[in-house]
CHARMM internal coordinates of N, CA and C (Angstrom, degrees):
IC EDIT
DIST 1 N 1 CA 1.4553
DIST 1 CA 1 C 1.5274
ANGL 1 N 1 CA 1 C 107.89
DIST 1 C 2 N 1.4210
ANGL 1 CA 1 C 2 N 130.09
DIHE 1 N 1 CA 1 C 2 N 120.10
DIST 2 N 2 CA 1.0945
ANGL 1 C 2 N 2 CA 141.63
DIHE 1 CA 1 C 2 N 2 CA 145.99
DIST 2 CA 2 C 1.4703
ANGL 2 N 2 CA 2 C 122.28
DIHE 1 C 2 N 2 CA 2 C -3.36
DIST 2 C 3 N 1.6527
ANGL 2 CA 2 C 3 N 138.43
DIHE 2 N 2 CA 2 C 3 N 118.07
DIST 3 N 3 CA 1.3055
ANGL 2 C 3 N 3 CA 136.36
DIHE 2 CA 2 C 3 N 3 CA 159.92
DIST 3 CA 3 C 2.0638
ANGL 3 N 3 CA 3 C 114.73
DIHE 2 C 3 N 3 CA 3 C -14.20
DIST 3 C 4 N 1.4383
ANGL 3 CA 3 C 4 N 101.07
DIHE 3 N 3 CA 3 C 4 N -70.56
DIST 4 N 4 CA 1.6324
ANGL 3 C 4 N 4 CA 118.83
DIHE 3 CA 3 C 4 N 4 CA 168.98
DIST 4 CA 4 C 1.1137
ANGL 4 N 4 CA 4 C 93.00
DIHE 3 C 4 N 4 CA 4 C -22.33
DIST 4 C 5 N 0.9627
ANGL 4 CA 4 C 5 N 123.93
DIHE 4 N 4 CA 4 C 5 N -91.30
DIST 5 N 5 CA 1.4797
ANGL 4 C 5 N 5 CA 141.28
DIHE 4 CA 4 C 5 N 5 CA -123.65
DIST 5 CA 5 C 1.4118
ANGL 5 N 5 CA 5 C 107.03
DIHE 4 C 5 N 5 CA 5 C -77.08
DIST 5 C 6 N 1.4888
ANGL 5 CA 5 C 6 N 117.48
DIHE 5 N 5 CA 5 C 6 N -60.47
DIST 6 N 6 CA 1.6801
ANGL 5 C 6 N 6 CA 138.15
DIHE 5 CA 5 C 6 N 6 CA -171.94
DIST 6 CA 6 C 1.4341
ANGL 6 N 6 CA 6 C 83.45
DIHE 5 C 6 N 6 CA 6 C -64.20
DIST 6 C 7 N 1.3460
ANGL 6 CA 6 C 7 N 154.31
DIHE 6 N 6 CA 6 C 7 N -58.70
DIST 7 N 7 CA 1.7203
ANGL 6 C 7 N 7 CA 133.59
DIHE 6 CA 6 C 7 N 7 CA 176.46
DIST 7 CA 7 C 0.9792
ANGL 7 N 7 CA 7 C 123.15
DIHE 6 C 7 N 7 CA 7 C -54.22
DIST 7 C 8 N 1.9985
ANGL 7 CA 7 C 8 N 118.16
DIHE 7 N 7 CA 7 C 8 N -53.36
DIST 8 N 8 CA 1.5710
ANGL 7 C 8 N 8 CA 124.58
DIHE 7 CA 7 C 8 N 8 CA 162.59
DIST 8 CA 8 C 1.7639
ANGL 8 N 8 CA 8 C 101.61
DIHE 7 C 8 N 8 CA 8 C -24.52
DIST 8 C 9 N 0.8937
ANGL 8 CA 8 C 9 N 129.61
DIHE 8 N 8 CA 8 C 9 N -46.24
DIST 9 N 9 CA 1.5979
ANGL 8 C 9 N 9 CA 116.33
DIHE 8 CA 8 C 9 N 9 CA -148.96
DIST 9 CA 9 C 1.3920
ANGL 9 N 9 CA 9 C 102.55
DIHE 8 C 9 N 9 CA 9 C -128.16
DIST 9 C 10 N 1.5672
ANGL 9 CA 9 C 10 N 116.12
DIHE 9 N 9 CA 9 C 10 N 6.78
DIST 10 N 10 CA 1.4493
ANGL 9 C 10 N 10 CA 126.13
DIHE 9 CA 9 C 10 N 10 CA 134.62
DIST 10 CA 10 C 1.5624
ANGL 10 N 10 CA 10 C 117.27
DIHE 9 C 10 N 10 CA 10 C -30.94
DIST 10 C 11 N 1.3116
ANGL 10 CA 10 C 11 N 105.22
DIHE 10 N 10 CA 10 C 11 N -58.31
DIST 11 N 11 CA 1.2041
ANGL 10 C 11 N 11 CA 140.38
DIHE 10 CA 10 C 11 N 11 CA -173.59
DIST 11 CA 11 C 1.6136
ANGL 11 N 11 CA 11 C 104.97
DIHE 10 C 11 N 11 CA 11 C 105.98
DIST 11 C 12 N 1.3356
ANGL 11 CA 11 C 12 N 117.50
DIHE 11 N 11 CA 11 C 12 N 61.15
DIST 12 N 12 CA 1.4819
ANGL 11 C 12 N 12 CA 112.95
DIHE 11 CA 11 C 12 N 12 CA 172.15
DIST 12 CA 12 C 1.7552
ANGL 12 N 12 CA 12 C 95.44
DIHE 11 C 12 N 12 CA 12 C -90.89
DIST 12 C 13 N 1.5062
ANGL 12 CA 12 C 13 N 106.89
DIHE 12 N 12 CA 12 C 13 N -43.06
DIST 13 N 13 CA 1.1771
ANGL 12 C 13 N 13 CA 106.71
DIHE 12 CA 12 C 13 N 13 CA -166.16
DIST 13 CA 13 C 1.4246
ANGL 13 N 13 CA 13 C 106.58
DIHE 12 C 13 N 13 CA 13 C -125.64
DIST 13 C 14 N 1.3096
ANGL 13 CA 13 C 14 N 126.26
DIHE 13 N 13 CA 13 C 14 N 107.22
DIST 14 N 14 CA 1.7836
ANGL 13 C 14 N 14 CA 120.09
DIHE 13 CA 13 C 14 N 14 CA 172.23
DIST 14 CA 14 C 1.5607
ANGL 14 N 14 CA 14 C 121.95
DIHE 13 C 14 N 14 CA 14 C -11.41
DIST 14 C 15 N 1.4755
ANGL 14 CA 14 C 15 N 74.08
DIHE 14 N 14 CA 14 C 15 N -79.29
DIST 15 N 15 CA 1.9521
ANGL 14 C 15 N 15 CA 88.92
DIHE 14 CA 14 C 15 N 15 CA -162.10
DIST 15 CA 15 C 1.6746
ANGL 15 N 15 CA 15 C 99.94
DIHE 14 C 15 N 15 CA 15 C -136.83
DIST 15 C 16 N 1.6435
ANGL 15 CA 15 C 16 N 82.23
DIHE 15 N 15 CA 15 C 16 N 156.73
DIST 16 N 16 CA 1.5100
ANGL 15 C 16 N 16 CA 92.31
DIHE 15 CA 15 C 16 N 16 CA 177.26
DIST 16 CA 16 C 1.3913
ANGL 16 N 16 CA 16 C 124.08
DIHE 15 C 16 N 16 CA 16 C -69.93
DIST 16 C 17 N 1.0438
ANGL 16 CA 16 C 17 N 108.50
DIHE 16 N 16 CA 16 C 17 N -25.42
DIST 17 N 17 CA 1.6790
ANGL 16 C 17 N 17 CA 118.83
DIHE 16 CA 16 C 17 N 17 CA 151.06
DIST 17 CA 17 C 1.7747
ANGL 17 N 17 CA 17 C 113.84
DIHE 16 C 17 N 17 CA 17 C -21.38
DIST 17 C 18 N 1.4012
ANGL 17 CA 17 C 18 N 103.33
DIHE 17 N 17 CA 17 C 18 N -75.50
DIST 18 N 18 CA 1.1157
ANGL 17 C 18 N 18 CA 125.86
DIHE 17 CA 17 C 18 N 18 CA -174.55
DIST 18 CA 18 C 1.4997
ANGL 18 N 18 CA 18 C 114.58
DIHE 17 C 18 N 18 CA 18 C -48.04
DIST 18 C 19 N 1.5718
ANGL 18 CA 18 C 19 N 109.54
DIHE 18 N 18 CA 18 C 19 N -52.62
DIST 19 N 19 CA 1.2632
ANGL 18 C 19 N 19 CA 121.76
DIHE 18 CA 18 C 19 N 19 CA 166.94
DIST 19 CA 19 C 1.3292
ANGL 19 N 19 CA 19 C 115.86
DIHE 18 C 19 N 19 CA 19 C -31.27
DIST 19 C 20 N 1.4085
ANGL 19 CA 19 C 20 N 103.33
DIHE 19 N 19 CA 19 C 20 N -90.58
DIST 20 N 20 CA 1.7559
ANGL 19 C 20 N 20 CA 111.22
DIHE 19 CA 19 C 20 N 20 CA 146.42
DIST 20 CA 20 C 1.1194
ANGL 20 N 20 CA 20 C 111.58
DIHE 19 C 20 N 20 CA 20 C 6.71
DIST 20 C 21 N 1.2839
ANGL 20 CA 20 C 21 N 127.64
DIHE 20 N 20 CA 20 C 21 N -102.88
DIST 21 N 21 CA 1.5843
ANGL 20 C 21 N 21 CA 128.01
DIHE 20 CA 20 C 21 N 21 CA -133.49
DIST 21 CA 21 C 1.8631
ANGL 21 N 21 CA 21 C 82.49
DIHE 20 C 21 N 21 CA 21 C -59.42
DIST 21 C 22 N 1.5201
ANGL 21 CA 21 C 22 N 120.31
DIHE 21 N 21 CA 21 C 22 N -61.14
DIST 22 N 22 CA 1.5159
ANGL 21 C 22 N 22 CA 133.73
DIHE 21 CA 21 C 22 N 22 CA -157.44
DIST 22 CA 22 C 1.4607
ANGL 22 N 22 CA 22 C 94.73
DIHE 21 C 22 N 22 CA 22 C -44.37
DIST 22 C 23 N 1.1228
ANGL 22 CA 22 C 23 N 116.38
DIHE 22 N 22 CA 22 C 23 N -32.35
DIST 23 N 23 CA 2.0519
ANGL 22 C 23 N 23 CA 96.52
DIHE 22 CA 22 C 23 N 23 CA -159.08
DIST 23 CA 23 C 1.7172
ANGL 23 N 23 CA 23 C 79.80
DIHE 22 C 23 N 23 CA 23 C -126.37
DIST 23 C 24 N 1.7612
ANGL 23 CA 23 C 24 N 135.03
DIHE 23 N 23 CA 23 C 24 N 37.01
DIST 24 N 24 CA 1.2929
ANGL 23 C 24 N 24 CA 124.16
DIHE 23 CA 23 C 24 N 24 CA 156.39
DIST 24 CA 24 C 1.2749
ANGL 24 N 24 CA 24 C 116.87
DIHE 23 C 24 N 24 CA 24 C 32.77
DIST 24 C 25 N 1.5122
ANGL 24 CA 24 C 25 N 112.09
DIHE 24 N 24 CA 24 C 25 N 62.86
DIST 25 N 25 CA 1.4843
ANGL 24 C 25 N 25 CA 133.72
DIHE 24 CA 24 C 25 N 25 CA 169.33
DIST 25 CA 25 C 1.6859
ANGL 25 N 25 CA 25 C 115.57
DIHE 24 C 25 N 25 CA 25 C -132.97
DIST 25 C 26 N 1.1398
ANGL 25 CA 25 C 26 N 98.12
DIHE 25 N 25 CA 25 C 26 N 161.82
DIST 26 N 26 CA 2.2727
ANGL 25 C 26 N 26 CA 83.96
DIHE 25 CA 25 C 26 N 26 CA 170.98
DIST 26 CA 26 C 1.0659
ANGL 26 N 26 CA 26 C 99.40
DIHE 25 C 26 N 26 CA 26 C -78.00
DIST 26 C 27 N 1.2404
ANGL 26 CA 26 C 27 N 111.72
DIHE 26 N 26 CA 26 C 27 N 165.21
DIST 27 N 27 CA 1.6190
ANGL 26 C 27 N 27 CA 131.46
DIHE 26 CA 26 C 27 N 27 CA 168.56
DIST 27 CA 27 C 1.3498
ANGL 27 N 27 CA 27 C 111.39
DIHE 26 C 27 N 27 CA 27 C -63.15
DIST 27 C 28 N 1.8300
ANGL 27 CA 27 C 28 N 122.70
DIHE 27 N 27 CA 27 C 28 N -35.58
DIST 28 N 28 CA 1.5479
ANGL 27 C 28 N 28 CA 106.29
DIHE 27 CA 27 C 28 N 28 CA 167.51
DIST 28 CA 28 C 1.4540
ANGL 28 N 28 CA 28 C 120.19
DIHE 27 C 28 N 28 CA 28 C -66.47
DIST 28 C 29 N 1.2117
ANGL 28 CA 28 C 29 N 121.29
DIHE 28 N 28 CA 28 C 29 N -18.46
DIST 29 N 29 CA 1.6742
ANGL 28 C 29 N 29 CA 107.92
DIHE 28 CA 28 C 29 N 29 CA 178.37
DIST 29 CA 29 C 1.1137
ANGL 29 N 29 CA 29 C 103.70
DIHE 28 C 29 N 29 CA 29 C -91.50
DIST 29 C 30 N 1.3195
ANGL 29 CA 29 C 30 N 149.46
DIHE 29 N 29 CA 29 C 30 N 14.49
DIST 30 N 30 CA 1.7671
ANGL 29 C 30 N 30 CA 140.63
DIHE 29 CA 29 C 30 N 30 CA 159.42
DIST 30 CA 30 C 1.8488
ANGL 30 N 30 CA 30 C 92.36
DIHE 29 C 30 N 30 CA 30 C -91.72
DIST 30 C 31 N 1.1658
ANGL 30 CA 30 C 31 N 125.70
DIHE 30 N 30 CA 30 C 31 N -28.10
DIST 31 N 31 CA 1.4444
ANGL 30 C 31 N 31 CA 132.45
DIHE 30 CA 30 C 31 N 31 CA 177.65
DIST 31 CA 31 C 1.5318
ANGL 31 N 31 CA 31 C 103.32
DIHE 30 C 31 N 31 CA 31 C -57.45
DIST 31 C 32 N 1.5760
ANGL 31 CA 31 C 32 N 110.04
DIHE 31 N 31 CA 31 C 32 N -59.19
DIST 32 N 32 CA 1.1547
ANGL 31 C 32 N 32 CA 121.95
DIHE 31 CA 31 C 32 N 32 CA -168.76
DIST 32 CA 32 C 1.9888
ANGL 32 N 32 CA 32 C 115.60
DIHE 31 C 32 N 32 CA 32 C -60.27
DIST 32 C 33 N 1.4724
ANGL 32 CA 32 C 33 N 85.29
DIHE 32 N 32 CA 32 C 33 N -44.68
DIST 33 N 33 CA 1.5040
ANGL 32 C 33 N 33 CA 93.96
DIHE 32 CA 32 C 33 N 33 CA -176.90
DIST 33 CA 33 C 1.5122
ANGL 33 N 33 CA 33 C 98.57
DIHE 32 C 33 N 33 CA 33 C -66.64
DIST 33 C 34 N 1.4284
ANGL 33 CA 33 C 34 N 112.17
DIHE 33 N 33 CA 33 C 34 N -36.58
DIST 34 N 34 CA 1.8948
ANGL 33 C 34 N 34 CA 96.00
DIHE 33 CA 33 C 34 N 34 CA -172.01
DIST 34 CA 34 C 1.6214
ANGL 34 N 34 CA 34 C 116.80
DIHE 33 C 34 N 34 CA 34 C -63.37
DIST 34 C 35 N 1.2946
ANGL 34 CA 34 C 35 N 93.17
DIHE 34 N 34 CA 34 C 35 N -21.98
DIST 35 N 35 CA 1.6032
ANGL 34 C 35 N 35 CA 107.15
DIHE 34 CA 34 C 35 N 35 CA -170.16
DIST 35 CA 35 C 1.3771
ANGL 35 N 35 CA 35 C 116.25
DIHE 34 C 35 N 35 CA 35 C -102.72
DIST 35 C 36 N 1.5751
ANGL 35 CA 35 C 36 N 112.34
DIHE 35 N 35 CA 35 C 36 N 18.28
DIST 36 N 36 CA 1.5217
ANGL 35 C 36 N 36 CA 93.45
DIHE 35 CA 35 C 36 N 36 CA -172.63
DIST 36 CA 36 C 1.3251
ANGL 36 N 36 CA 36 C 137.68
DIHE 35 C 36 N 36 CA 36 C 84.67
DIST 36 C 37 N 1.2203
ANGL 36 CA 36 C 37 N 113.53
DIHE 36 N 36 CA 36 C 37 N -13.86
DIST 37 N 37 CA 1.4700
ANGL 36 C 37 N 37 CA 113.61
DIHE 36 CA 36 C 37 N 37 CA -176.18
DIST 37 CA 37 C 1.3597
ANGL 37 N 37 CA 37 C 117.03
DIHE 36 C 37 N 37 CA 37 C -94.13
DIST 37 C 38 N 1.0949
ANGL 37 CA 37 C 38 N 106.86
DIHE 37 N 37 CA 37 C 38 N 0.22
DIST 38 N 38 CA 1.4314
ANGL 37 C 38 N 38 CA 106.34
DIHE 37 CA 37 C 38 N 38 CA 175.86
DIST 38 CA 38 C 1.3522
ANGL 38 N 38 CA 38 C 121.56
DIHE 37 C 38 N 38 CA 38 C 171.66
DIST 38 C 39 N 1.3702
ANGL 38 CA 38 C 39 N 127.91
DIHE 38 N 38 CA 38 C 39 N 142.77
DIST 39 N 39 CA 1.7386
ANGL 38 C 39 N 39 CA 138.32
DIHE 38 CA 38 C 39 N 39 CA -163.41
DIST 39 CA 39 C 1.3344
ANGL 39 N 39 CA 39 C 101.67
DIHE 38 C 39 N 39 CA 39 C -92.98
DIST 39 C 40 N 1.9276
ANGL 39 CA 39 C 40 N 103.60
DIHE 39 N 39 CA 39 C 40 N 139.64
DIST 40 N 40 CA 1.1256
ANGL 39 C 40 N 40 CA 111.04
DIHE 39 CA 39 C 40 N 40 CA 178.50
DIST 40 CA 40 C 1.4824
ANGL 40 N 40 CA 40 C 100.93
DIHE 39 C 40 N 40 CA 40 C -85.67
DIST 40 C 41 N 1.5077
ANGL 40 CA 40 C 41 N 97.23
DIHE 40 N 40 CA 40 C 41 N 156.23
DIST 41 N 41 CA 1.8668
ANGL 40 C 41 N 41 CA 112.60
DIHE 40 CA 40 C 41 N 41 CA 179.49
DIST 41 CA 41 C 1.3213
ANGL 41 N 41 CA 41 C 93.95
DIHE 40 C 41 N 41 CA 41 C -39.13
DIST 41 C 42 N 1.4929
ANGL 41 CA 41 C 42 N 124.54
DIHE 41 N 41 CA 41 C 42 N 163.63
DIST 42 N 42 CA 1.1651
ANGL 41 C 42 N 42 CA 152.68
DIHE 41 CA 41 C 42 N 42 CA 159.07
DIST 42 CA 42 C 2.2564
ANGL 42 N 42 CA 42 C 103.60
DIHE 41 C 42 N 42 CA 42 C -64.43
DIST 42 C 43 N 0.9923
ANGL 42 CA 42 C 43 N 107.44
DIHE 42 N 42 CA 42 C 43 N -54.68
DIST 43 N 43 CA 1.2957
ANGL 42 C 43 N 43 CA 112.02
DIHE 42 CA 42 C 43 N 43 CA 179.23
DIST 43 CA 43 C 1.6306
ANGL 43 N 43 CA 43 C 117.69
DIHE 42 C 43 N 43 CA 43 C -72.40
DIST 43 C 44 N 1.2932
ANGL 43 CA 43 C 44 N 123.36
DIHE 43 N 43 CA 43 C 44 N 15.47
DIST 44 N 44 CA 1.1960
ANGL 43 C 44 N 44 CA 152.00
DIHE 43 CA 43 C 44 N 44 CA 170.64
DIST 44 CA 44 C 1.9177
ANGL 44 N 44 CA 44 C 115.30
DIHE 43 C 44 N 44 CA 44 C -114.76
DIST 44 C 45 N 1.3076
ANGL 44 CA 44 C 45 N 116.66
DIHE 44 N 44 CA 44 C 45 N -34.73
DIST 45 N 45 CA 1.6477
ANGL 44 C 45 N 45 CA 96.58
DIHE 44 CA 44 C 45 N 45 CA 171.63
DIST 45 CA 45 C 1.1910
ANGL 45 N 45 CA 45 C 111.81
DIHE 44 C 45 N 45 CA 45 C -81.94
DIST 45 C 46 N 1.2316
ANGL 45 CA 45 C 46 N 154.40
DIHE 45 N 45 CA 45 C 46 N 38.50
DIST 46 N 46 CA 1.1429
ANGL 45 C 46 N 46 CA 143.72
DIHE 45 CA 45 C 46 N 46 CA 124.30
DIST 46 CA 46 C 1.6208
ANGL 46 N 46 CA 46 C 115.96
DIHE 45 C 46 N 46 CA 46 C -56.22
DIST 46 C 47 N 1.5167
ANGL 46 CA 46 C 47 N 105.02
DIHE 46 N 46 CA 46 C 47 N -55.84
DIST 47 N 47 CA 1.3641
ANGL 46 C 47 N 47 CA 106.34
DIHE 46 CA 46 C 47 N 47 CA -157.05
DIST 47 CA 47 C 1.8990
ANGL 47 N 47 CA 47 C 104.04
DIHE 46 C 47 N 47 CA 47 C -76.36
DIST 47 C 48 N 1.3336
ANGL 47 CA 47 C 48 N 118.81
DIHE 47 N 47 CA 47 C 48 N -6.58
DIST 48 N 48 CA 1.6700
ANGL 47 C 48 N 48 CA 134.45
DIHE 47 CA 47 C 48 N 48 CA -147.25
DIST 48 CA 48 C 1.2472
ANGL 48 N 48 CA 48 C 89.22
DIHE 47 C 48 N 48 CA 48 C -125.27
DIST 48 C 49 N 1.0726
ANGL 48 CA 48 C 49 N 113.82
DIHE 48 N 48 CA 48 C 49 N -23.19
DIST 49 N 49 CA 2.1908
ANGL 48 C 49 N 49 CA 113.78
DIHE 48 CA 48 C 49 N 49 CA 152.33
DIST 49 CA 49 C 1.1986
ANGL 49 N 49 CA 49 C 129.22
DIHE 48 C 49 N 49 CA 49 C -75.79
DIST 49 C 50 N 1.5917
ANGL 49 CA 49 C 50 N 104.58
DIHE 49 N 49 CA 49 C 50 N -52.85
DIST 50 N 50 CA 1.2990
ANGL 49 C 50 N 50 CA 96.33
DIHE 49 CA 49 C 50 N 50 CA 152.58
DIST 50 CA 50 C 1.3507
ANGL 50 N 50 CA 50 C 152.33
DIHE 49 C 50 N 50 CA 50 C -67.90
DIST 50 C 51 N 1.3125
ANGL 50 CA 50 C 51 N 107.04
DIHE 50 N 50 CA 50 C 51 N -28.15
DIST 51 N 51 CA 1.8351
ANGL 50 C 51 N 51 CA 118.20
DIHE 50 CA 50 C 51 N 51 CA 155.59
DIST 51 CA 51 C 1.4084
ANGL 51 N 51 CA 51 C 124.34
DIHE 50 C 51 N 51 CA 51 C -49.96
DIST 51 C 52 N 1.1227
ANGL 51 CA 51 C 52 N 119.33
DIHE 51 N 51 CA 51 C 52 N -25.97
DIST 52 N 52 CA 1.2400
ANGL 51 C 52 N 52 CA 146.33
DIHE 51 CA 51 C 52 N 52 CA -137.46
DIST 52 CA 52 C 1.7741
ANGL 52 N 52 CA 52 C 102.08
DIHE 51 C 52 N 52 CA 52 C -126.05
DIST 52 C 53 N 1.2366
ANGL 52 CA 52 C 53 N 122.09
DIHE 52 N 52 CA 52 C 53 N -20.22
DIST 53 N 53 CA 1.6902
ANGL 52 C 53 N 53 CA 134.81
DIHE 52 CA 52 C 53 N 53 CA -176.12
DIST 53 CA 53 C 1.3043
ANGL 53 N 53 CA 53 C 82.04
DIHE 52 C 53 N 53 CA 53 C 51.59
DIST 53 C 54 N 1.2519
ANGL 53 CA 53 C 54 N 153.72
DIHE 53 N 53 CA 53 C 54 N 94.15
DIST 54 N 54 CA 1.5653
ANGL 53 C 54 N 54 CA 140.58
DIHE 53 CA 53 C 54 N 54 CA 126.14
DIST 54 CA 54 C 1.4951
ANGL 54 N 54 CA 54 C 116.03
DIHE 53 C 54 N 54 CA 54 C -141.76
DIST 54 C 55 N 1.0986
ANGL 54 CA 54 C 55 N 132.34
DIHE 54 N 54 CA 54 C 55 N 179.67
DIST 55 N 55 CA 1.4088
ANGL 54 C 55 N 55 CA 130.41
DIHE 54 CA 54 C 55 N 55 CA -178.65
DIST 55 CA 55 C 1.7145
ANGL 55 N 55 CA 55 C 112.08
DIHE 54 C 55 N 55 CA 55 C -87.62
DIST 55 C 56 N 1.2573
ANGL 55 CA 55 C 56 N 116.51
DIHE 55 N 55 CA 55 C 56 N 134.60
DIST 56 N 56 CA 1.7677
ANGL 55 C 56 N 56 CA 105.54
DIHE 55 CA 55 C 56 N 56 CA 164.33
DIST 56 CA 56 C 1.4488
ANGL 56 N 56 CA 56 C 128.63
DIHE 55 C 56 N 56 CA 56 C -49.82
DIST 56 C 57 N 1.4008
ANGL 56 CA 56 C 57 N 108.22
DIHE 56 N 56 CA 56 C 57 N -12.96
DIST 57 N 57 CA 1.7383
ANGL 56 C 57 N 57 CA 109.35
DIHE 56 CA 56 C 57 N 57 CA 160.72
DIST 57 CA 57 C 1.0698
ANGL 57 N 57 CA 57 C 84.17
DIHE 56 C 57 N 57 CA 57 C -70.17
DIST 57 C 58 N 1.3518
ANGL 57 CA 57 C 58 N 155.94
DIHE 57 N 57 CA 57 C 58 N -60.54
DIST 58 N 58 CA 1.7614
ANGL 57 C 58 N 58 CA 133.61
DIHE 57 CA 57 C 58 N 58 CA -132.74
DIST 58 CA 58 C 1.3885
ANGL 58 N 58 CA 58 C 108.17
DIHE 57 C 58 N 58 CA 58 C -61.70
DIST 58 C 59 N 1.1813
ANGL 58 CA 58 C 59 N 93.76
DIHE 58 N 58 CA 58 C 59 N -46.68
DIST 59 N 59 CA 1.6171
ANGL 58 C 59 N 59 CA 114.51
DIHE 58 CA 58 C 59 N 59 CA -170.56
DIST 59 CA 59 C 1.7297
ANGL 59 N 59 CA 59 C 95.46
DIHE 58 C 59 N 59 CA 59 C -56.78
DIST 59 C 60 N 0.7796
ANGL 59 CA 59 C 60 N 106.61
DIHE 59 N 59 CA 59 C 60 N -33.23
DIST 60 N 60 CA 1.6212
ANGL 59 C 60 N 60 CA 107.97
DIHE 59 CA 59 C 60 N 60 CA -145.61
DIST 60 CA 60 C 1.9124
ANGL 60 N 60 CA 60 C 93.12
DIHE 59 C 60 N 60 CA 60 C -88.95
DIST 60 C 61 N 1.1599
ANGL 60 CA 60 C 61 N 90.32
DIHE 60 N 60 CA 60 C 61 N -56.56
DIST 61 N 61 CA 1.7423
ANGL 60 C 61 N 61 CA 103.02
DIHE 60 CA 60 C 61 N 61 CA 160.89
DIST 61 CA 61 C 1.4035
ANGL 61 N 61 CA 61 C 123.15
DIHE 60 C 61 N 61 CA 61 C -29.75
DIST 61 C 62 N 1.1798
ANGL 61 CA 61 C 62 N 86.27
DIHE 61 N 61 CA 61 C 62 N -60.07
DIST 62 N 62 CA 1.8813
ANGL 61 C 62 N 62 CA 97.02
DIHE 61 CA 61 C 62 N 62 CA -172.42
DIST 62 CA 62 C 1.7112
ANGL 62 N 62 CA 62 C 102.74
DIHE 61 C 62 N 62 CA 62 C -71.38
DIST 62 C 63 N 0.9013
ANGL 62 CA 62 C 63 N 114.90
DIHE 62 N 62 CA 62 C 63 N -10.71
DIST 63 N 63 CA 1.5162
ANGL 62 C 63 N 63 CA 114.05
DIHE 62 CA 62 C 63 N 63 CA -172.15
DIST 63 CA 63 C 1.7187
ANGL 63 N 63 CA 63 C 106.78
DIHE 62 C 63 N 63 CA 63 C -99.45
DIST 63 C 64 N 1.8736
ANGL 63 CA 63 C 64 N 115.52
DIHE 63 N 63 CA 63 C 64 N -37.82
DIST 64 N 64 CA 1.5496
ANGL 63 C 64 N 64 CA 94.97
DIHE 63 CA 63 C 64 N 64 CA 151.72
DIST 64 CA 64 C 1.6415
ANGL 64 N 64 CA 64 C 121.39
DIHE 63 C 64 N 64 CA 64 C -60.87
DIST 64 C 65 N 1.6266
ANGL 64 CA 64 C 65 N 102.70
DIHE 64 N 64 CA 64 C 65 N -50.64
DIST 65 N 65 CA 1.7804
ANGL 64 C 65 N 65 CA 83.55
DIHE 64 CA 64 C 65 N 65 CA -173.10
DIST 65 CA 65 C 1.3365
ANGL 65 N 65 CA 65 C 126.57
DIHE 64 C 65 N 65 CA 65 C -55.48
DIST 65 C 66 N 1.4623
ANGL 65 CA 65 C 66 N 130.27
DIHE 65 N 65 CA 65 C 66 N -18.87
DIST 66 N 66 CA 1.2196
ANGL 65 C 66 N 66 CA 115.69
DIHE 65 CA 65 C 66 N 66 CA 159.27
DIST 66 CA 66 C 1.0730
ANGL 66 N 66 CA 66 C 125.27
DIHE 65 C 66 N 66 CA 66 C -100.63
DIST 66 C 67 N 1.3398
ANGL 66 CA 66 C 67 N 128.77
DIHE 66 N 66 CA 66 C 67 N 58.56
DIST 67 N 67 CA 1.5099
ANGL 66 C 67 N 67 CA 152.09
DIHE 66 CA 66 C 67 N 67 CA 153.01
DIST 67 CA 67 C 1.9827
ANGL 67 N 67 CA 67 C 100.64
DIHE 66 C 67 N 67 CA 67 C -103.48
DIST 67 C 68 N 1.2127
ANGL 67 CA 67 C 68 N 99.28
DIHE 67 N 67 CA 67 C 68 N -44.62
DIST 68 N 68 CA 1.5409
ANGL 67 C 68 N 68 CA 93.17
DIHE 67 CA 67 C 68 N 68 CA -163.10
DIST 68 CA 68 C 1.5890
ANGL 68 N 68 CA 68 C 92.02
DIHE 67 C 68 N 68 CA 68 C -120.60
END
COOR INIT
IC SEED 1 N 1 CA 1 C
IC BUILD
């Protein structure tokens, strides 16, 4: 499971909704990012690190290990 996601349901953050409005994206691309389907902008992990309490390596991390 994805960094996003395994905190989302930590309960740092409810819903992807919420996500959304906070980092001014739709709710399908926090879907997408939880699921793999697609990378958030580069000018966006700042703010999706910090929501998120983790480092932009994490993010970045979690996205090689689930390649290999």
């Amino acid at each position: 499971m994805n960094v996003m996601k395994e905190r989302r349901l930590r309960g740092a953050i409810p819903t992807q909704c919420e996500v959304a409005k906070i980092l001014g994206v739709r709710p399908s691309s926090v879907s997408k990012w939880e699921n793999g389907y697609a990378k958030p902008r580069a000018d966006k992990l700042p703010a999706i690190a910090k929501l998120y309490g983790c480092a932009i390596e994490e993010l970045l991390a979690d996205d090689a290990n689930n390649r290999g």
